[in-house]
C-alpha positions in Angstrom: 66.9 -79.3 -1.9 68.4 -82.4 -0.5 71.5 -81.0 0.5 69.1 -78.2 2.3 67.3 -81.0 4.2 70.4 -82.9 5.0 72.3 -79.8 6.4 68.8 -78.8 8.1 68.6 -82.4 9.8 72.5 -82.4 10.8 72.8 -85.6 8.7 76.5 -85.2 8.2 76.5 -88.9 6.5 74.0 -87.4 3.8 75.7 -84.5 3.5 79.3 -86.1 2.8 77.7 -87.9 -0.1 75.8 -85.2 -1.6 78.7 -82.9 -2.0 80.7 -85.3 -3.9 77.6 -84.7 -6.8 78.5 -81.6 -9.7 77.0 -78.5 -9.0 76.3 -78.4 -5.8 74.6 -75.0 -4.3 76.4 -74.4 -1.4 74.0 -72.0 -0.5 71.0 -74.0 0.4 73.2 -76.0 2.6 74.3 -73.0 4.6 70.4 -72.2 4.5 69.8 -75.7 5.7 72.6 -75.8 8.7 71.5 -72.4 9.7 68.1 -73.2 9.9 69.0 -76.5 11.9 71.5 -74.9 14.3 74.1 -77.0 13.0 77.6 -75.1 13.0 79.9 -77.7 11.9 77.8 -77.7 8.7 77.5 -74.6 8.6 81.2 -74.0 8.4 81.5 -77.0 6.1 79.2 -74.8 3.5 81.5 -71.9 3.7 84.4 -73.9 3.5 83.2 -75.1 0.3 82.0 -71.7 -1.5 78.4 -70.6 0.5 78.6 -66.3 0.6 74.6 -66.0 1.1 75.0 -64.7 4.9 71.9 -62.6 4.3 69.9 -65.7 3.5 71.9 -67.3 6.5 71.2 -65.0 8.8 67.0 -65.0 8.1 67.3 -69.1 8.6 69.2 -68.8 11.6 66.8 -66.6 12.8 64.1 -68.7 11.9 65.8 -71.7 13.4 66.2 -69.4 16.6 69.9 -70.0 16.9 71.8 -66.8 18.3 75.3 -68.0 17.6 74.5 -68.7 14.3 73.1 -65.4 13.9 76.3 -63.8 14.8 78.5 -65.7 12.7 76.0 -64.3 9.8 76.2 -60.9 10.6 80.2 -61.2 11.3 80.3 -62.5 7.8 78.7 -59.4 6.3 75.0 -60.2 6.8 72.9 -56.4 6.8 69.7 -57.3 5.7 68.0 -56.8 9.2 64.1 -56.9 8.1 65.1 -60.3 6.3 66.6 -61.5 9.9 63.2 -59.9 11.5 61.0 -61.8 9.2 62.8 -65.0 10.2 62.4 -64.1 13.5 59.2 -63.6 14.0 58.1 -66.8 11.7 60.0 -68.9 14.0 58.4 -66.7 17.3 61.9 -65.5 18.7 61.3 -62.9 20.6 65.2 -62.3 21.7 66.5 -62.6 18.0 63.2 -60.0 16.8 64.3 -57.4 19.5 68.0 -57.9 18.1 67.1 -57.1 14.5 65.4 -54.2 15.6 68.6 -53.1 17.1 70.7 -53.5 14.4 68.2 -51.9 12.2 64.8 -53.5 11.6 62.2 -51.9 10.9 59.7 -53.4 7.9 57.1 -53.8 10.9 54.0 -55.1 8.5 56.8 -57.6 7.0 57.3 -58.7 10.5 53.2 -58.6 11.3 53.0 -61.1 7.8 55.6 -63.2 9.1 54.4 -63.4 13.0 50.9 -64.5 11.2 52.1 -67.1 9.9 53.9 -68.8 12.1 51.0 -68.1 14.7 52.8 -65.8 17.2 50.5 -63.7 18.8 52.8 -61.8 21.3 55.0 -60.7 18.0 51.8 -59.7 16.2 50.8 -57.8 18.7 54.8 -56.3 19.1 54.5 -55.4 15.2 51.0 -53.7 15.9 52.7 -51.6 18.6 56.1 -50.7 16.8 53.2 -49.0 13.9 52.5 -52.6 11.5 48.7 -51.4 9.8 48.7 -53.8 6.8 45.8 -55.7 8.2 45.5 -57.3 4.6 49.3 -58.7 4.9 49.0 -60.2 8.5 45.6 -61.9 7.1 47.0 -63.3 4.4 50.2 -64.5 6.8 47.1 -66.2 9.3 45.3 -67.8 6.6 48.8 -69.1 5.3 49.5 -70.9 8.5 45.6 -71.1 9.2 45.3 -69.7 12.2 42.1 -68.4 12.6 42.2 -66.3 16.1 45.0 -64.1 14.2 42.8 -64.2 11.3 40.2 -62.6 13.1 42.4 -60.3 14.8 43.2 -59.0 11.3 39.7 -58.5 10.2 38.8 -57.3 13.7 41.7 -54.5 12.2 40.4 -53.5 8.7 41.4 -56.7 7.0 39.2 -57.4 3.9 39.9 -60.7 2.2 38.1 -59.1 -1.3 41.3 -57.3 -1.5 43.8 -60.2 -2.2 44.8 -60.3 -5.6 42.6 -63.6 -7.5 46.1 -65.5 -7.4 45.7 -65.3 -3.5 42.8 -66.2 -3.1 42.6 -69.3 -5.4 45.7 -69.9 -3.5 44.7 -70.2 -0.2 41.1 -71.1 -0.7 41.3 -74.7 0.7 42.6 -72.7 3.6 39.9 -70.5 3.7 37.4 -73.3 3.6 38.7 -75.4 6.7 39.3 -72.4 8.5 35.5 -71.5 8.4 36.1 -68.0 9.6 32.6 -67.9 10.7 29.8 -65.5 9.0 32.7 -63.5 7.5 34.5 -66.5 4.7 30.4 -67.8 4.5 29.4 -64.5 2.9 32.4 -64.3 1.0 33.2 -67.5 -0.3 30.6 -67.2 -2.9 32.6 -63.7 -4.3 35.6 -65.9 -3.8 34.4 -68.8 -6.2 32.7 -66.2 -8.9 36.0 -64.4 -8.8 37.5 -68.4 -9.2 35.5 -68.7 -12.1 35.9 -65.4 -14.1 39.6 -65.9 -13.2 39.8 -68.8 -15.2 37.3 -67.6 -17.9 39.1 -64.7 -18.6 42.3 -66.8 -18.5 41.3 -69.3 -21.0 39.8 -66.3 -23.2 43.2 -64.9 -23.4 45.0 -67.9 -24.1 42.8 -68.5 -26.9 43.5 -65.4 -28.0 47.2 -66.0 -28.2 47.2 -69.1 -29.9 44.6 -68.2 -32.7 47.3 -66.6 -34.8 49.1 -69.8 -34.6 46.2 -71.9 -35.6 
């Protein structure tokens, strides 16, 4: 990852040490320069091996940089809902509306991606362009806790005793300082029993595989 945050920073005095080292993944540095807006890197990665334009192109679009996004999809870049995701994480409106020309169209990808970032006029673009996994754009809000989009979501349909028990143990620090009002208080109790079975059931099993061995 250091030659992804040196390419992402434009530290080109970084980045000429770190691709003297073996086995360097070219890709994370065209990831990195893309991201960061930084052609000359950019070019320097696919100079030196990078072919990820897909990956490319969602960083650029993430990063918000249009001629970067170009130079990905002249290089062969297709994946259009990958550069839409990007796109509305990073709250481009101009780059969205271009993936959607090219081809776009994963709008509850785009609605998860808009939540987290905290984008409210893209949430509200996905909505309209047919986005319905309320579930998905609250997971994306309590991600980035944002708790207006949060409460959009549930407002929607959303029902945070539908994430999977990975989910929820994931984000439930989130969940906590987010204090989504009566909702997370009446909940966070389910959430903490489904914790603790989690981890019961868990430790059950992997006694269970490690009896034989015994």
């Amino acid at each position: 990852m250091a030659l992804f945050e040196a390419c992402k920073n434009g530290d080109r005095e970084q980045v000429d040490i770190l691709i003297k080292e073996e086995d360097v993944l070219w890709n994370l540095g065209l990831m990195g320069a893309c991201y960061g807006g930084h052609l000359d890197l950019v070019n320097l990665m696919i100079e030196k091996g990078a072919t990820l334009w897909n990956n490319g192109l969602r960083n650029a679009c993430e990063g918000g940089h249009l001629e970067l996004v170009n130079l990905m999809i002249d290089k062969g870049a297709t994946l259009w809902n990958n550069g839409l995701g990007g796109a509305c994480y990073g709250g481009h409106l101009e780059l969205v509306n271009l993936m959607i020309e090219k081809g776009a169209y994963d709008w509850d990808w785009g609605l998860y991606r808009a939540c987290q970032g905290g984008h409210i006029e893209l949430v509200n673009l996905m909505i309209e362009k047919g986005a319905s996994d309320w579930d998905l754009g609250l997971e994306g809000a309590c991600w980035g806790e944002y708790i207006d989009l949060a409460n959009l979501m549930i407002e929607k349909g959303a029902d945070i005793m539908r994430f999977s028990t990975v989910t929820l143990l994931s984000n439930l620090d989130k969940l906590r300082r987010m204090r989504l009002g009566k909702f997370i208080e009446n909940h966070l109790i389910r959430v903490e029993n489904r914790k603790n079975l989690f981890i019961v059931d868990f430790q059950s099993d992997l006694m269970k595989r490690t009896e034989k061995y015994l």
